[in-house]
N, C-alpha and C positions, 0 to 999 in steps of 0.2 A: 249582652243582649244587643240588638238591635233597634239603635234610637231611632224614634220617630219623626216622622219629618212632613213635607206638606207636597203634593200633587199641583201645583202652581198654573197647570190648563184648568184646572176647576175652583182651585184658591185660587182667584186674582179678584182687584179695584173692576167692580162696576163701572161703565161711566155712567148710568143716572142711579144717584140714588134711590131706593122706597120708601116713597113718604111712612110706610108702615114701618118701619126700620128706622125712621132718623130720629134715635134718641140724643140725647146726649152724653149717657154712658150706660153700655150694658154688659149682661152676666149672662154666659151663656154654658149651662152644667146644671146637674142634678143636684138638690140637695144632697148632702151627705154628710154624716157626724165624721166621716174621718179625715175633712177637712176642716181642721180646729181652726183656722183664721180666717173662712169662710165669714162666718153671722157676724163678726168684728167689722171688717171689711166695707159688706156690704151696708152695714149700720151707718158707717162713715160716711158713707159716699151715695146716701139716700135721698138728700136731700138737693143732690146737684142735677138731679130727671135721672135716679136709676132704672133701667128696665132689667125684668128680669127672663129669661125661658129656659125651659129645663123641664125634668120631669121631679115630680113625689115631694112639690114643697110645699101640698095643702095637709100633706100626710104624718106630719109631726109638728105636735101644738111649739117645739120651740122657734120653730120657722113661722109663727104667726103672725108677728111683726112686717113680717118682708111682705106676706100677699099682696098687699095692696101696690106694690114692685110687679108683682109676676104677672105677665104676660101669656103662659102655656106651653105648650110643647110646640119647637120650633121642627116645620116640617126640614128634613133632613137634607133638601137639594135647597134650602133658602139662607145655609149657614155663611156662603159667600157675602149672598145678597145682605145680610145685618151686617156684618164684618166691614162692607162697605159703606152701611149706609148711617153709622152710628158716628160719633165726635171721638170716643174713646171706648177701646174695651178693656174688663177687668178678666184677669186671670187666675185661678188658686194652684196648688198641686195637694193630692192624695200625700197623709202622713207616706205611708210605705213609698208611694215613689219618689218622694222626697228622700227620705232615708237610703235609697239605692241608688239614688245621682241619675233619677228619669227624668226626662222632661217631656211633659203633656204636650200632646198632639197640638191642642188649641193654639198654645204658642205660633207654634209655624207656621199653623192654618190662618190668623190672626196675621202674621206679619208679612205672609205671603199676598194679605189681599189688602195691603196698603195701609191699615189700621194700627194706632198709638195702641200701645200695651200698656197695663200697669198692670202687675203681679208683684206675687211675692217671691223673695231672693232668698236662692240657695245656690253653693258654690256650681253645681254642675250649671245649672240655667244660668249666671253669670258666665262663667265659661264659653258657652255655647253662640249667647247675644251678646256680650258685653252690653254699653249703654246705648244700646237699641231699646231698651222700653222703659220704665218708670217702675222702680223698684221699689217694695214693700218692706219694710226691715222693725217697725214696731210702730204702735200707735200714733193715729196722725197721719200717717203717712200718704196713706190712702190719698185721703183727702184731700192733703197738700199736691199731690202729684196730676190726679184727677181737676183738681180748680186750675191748677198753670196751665194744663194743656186746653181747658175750655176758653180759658181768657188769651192765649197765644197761639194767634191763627199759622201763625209763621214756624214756631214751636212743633207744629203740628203735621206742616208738613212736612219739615226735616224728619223727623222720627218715623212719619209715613215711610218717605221715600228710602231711608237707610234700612230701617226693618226691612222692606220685599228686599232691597239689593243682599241682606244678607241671606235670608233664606234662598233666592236665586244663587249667589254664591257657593254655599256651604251647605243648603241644609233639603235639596227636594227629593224625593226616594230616588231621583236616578245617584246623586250622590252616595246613597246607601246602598245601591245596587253595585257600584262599584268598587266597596268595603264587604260584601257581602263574598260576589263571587269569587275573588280570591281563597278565602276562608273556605266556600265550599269545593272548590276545585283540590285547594289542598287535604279536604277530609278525604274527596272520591280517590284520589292519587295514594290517599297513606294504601283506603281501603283494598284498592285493588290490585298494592305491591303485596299487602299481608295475606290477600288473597290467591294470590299466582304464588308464594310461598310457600303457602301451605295447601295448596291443591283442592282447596274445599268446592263442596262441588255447589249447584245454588247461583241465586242473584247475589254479590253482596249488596247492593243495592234493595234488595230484598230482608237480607237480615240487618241490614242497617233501618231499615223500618222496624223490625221488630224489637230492637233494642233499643230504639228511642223512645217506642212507645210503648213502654213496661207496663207492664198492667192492663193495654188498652190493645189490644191484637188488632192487627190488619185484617179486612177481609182478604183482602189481594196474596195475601200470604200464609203455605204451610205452617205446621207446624216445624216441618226442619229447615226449614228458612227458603225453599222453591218459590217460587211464585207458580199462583195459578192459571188453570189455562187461561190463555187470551190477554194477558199482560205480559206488556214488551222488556224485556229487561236491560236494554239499553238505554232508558228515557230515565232519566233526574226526576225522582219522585220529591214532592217536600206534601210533607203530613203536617195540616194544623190540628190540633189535639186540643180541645174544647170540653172543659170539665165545667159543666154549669152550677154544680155541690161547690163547686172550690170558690168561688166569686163571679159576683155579678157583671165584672170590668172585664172578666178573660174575653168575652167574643167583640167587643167594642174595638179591644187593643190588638187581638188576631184582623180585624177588618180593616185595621191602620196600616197593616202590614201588607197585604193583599198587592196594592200597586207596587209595590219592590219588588215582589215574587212573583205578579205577574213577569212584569220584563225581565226576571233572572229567566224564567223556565222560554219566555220567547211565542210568536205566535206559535197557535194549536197548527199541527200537520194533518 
């Protein structure tokens, strides 16, 4: 797959803080059972000024504890603006994307805009930061990690400043756009050798829509793989496929991807 990464013109350090924003640690994500070290976590680290925002965490009694944490749904152009204006932020990961070596968007969005991380640790995310944020690794931890960066102003800014330089470094979708087009230039190149071989007639670019997206037809395309009228068949099509039955996270984690593919496909003509 294609790791996610951070937009760094719209992730970046405020220079003023918001006074609405200046907690001194907060948690920005949905409740969700299948972040099992989630209710741990934030228990820990409640007592040092948690804030909480996200959606659906008045909507199950076991999240009842935290309310008096939550805050509400954070408007979605103000995720900088907290990011900058908080002391520290807390990160989780999803059981599954843990288990597949993903690492959550927030990370990079979080380190991209100057801010101390503390999350918890799994080899990919090590891999990825090294000791750029404050790692969670079993009880306590939290806590511990969240109290030294409150009480170490200087603490605070190194891990500041190293976090954005990595993300600047290694990790903003133009980097992935650069791991990306290879890959795709190599699929159109097999396609359109196995194509000129065997004479078939058709976009392949057309039936390569149609065989990605199994089960889910194009309108842009026959059934024997043509395209229809009025679609160019020269132009690099990329189809995101959004099954909202499948999970709640698919159009979240399709709209993280959206800046990569914009700059693969390039201005509109």
């Amino acid at each position: 797959y294609l790791a996610l990464a951070a937009d760094p013109e719209t992730m970046r350090a405020r220079r003023t803080p918001r006074a609405e924003y200046a907690h001194p640690v907060v948690y920005l994500g949905q409740a969700s059972p299948t972040k099992h070290r989630l209710v741990p976590m934030l228990t820990e680290v409640a007592p040092l000024g948690l804030a909480i925002y996200g959606m659906a965490w008045d909507r199950d009694e076991r999240y009842a504890p935290l309310l008096p944490y939550w805050k509400g749904i954070l408007p979605r152009h103000d995720i900088a603006d907290l990011y900058s204006s908080a002391q520290v932020i807390l990160g989780t990961t999803e059981d599954k994307q843990r288990d597949m070596g993903m690492v959550n968007n927030r990370v990079f969005e979080a380190l991209a805009c100057g801010a101390p991380l503390v999350t918890d640790a799994f080899p990919a995310l090590e891999a990825m930061v090294g000791d750029t944020v404050g790692f969670i690794r079993g009880p306590g931890d939290a806590y511990r990690a969240v109290a030294h960066l409150l009480l170490n102003d200087t603490r605070r800014q190194e891990v500041s400043e190293t976090g954005r330089r990595v993300v600047l470094e290694r990790h903003t979708y133009d980097h992935r756009v650069e791991k990306f087009i290879p890959f795709v230039e190599g699929v159109m190149a097999a396609k359109r050798s196995a194509n000129h071989a065997g004479g078939g007639g058709g976009s392949t670019m057309a039936r390569d829509v149609g065989q990605v997206a199994a089960g889910h037809p194009d309108p842009r395309v026959r059934p024997d793989g043509s395209l229809r009228h009025g679609v160019r068949s020269n132009v690099p099509t990329i189809a995101l496929l959004y099954d909202p039955a499948a999970s709640s996270t698919d159009w979240p984690f399709a709209m993280g991807q959206l800046p990569a593919l914009l700059q693969l496909v390039g201005p509109a003509s």
